[in-house]
C-alpha positions as CSV (number, residue, x, y, z in Angstrom):
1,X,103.8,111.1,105.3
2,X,105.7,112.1,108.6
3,X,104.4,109.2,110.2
4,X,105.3,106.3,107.6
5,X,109.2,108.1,107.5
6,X,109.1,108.3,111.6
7,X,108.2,104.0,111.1
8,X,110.6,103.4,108.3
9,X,113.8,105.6,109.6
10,X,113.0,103.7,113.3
11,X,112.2,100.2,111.9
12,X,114.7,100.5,108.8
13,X,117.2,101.6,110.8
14,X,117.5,104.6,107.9
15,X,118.0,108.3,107.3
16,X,114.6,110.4,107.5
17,X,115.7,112.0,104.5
18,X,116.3,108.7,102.6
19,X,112.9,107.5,104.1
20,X,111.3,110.0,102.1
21,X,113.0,109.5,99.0
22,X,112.3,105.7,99.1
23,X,108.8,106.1,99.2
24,X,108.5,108.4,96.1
25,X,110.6,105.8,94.7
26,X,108.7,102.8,95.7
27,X,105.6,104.4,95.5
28,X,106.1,105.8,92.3
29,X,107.1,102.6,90.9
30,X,104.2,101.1,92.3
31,X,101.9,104.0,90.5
32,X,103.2,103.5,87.2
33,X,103.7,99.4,87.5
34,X,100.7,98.2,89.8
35,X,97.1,98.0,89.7
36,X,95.6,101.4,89.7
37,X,92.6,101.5,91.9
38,X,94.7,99.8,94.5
39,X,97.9,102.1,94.3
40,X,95.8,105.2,94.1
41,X,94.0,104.2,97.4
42,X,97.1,103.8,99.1
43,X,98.5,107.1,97.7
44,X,95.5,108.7,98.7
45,X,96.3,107.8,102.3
46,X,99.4,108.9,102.8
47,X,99.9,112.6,102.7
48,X,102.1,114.2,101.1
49,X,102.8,110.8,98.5
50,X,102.1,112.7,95.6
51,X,104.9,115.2,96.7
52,X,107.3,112.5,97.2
53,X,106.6,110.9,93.8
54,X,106.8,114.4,92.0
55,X,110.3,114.9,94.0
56,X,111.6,111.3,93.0
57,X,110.7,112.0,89.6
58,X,113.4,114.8,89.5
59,X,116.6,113.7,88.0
60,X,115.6,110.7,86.9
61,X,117.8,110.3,83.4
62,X,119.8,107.8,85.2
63,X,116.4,105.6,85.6
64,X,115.4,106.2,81.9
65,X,118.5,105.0,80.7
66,X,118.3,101.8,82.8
67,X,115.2,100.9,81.5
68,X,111.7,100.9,83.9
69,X,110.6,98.1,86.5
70,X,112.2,96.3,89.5
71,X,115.5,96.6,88.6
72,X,115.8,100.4,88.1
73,X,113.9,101.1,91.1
74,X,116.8,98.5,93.0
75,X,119.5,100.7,91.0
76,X,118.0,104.0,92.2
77,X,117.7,102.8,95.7
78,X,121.0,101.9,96.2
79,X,121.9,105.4,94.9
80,X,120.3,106.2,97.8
81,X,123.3,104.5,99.9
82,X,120.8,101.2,100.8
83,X,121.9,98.1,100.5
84,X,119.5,94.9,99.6
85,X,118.7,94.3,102.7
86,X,117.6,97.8,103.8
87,X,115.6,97.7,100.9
88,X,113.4,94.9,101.7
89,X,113.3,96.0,105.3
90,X,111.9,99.6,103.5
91,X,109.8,97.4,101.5
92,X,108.1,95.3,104.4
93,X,107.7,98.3,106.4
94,X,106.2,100.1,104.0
95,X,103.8,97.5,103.0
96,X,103.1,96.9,106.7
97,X,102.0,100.5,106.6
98,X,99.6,99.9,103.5
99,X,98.2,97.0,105.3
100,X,97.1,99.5,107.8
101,X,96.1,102.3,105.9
102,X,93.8,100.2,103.4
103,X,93.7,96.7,104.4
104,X,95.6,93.5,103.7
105,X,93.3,92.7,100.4
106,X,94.1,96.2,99.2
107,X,97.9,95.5,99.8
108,X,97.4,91.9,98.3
109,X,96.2,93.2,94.8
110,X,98.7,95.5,94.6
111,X,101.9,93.5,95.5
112,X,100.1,90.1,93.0
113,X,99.4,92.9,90.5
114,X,103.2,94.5,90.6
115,X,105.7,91.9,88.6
116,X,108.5,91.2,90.8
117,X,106.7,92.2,94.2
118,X,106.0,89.2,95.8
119,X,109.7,88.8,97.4
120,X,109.3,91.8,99.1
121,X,106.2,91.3,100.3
């Protein structure tokens, strides 16, 4: 985990602390919207992921009253303070990261099998 925040606070130009909420954001988005074999291998890469999802999960009334998918996890990013533009830099980066960690077919699957990912991708 220390090293995906260290690459997405340096390349995002972000908070370490809003690094780490991203990714259990994103993350947990993509474990409860993407194809499961494929978002568990990443998870299972990354430690400390499961933590990060857990923590994101925390307070999340707001996101159950704006309903699931894309555009809550948009919302509860730009709680965060990012804008759109820091969130697809987040994105990329952290799909750079996958691509590393489990391969560029692995990272395919998951942003074809996750509606809406594509643009970020």
């Amino acid at each position: 985990m220390d090293e995906l925040i260290g690459r997405l606070a340096a390349n995002a130009s972000i908070d370490s602390a809003v690094a780490e909420k991203s990714v259990g954001i994103i993350l947990g988005f993509l474990q409860n919207e993407g194809p499961s074999d494929s978002v568990q291998a990443l998870i299972d890469q990354i430690p400390g992921a499961e933590a990060a999802i857990a923590a994101s999960k925390n307070g999340g009334g707001l996101s159950r009253l704006m309903g699931g998918g894309l555009m809550a996890v948009g919302t509860r990013l730009m709680s965060l303070g990012l804008g759109m533009s820091e969130i697809q830099n987040v994105a990329r980066e952290l799909f750079r990261f996958g691509r590393d960690k489990i391969g560029a077919d692995q990272m395919g699957k998951i942003v074809a099998g996750t509606p809406g990912l594509s643009q970020f991708a």
